[in-house]
C-alpha positions in Angstrom: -86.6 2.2 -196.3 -85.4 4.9 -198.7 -81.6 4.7 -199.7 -79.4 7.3 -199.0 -78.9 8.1 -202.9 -82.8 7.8 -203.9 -82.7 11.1 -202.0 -82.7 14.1 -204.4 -84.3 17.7 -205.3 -87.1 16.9 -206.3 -88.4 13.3 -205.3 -92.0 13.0 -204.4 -92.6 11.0 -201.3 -95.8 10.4 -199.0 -95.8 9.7 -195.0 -96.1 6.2 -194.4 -99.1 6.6 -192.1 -100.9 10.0 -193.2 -100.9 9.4 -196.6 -100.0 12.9 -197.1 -97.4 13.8 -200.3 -94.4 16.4 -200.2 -91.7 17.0 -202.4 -87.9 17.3 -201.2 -86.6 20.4 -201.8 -83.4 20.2 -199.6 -81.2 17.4 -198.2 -78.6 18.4 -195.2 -76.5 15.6 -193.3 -78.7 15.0 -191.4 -82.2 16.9 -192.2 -84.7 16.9 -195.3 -86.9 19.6 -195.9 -90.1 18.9 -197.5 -92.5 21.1 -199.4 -96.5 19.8 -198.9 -98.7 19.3 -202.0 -101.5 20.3 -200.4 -102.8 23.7 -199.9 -102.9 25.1 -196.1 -99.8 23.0 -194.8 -96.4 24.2 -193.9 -92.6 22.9 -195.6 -91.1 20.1 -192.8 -88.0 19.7 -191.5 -87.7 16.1 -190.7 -84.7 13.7 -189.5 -83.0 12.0 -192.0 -83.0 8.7 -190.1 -86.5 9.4 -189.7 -87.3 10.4 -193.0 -85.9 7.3 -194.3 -88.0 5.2 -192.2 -91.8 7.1 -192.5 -91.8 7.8 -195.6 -91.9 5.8 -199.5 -91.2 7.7 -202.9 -93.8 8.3 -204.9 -93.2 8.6 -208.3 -96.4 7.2 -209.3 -98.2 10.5 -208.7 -95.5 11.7 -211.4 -95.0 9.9 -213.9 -91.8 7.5 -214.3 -88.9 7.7 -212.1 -87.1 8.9 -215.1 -89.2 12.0 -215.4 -88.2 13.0 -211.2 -86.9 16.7 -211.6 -83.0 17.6 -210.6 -83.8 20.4 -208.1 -86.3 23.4 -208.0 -87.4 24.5 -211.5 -87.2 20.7 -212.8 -90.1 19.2 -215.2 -90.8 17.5 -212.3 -90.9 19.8 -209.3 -93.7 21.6 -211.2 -97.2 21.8 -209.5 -100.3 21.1 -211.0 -103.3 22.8 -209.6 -102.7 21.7 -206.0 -101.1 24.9 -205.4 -101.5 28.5 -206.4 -98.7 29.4 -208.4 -98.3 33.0 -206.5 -99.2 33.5 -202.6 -102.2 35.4 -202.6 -103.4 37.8 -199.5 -101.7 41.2 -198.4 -98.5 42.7 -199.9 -96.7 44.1 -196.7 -93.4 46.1 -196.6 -90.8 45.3 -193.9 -86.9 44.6 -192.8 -85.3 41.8 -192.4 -84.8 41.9 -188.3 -82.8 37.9 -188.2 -81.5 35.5 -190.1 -80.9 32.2 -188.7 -79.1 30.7 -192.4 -77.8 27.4 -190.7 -81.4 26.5 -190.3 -82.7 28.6 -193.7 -85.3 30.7 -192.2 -85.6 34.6 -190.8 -88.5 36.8 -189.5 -88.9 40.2 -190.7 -90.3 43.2 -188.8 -93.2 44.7 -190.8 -93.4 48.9 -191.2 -96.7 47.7 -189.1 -94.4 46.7 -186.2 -95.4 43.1 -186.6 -93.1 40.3 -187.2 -93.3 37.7 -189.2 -91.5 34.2 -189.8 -90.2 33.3 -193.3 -88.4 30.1 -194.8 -85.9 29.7 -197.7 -88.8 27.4 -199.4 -91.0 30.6 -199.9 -88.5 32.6 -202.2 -85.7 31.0 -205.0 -82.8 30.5 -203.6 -80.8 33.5 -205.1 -83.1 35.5 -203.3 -82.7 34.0 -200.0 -79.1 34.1 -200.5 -79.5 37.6 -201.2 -80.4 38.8 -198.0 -79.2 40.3 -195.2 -80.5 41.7 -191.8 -81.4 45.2 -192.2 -82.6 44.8 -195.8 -86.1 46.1 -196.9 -88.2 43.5 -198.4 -91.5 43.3 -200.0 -93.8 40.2 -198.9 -97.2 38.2 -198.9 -98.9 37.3 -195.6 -100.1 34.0 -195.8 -102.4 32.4 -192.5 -100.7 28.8 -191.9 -101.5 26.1 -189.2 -98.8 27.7 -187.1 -99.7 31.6 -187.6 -98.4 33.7 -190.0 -96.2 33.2 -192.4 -94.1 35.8 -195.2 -94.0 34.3 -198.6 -92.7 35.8 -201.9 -89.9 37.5 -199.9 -88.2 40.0 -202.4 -85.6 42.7 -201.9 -86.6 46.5 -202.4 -84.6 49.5 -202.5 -85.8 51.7 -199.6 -88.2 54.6 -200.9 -87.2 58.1 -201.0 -87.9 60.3 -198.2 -88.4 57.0 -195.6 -87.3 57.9 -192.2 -84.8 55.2 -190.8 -85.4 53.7 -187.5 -83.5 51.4 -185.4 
């Protein structure tokens, strides 16, 4: 069982019975979101009692414990060829229609008319914390296992001469 202070930014862990590896990228009181490092899987958001139980760290697939990163942008949160380093698919224009910020995700309404979900874990933080409903953003669709998904979420100033709809 993971301790309750192993538990940081950054640790790599893997799932007791799939096998599969994530990183954490968030600790709550009682949540831990993970990010996959495999291609074509979504971040989870699993119980911390849970998570302490099902999963082992893995600092083998790493390096030394020593070299464990402190938090997004850390030597060790970096990804090496199991992931794109950009989303990749099409760039869409949309507002922000909800936040839900207690839980760290949103969907946005695309000038399309389609919405689409997006997590804190698909834009830096300062970004996420930079948004507001009603702001236009600039995205990437990406196709996960649970439907679409808006990654690379980024701010824009509205264009000139766009008409305003509520």
């Amino acid at each position: 069982m993971l301790a309750l202070d192993e538990i940081e930014s950054g640790l790599f862990v893997t799932h007791k019975n799939t096998g599969l590896r994530y990183s954490v990228v968030d600790m709550g009181d009682d949540e831990v979101l993970l990010s996959p490092e495999q291609t074509g899987l979504q971040d989870l958001t699993v119980p911390l009692m849970l998570f302490r139980d099902e999963f082992v760290s893995t600092d083998r697939f790493r390096g030394s414990p020593t070299s464990r990163g402190r938090g997004r942008g850390g030597r060790g949160r970096r990804r090496t060829g199991a992931q794109p380093a950009a989303p990749t698919g099409p760039k869409c224009k949309g507002k922000i229609k909800k936040m839900v910020r207690d839980r760290g995700f949103g969907f946005i309404r695309g000038d399309d008319g389609k919405e689409v979900f997006f997590h804190r874990s698909g834009l830096n933080a300062a970004d996420y914390d930079a948004l507001s409903e009603g702001d236009n953003v600039e995205y990437v669709v990406q196709e996960g296992p649970r439907g679409a998904r808006a990654e690379n979420v980024r701010g824009v100033e509205a264009e000139a001469g766009e008409a305003s709809s509520a």
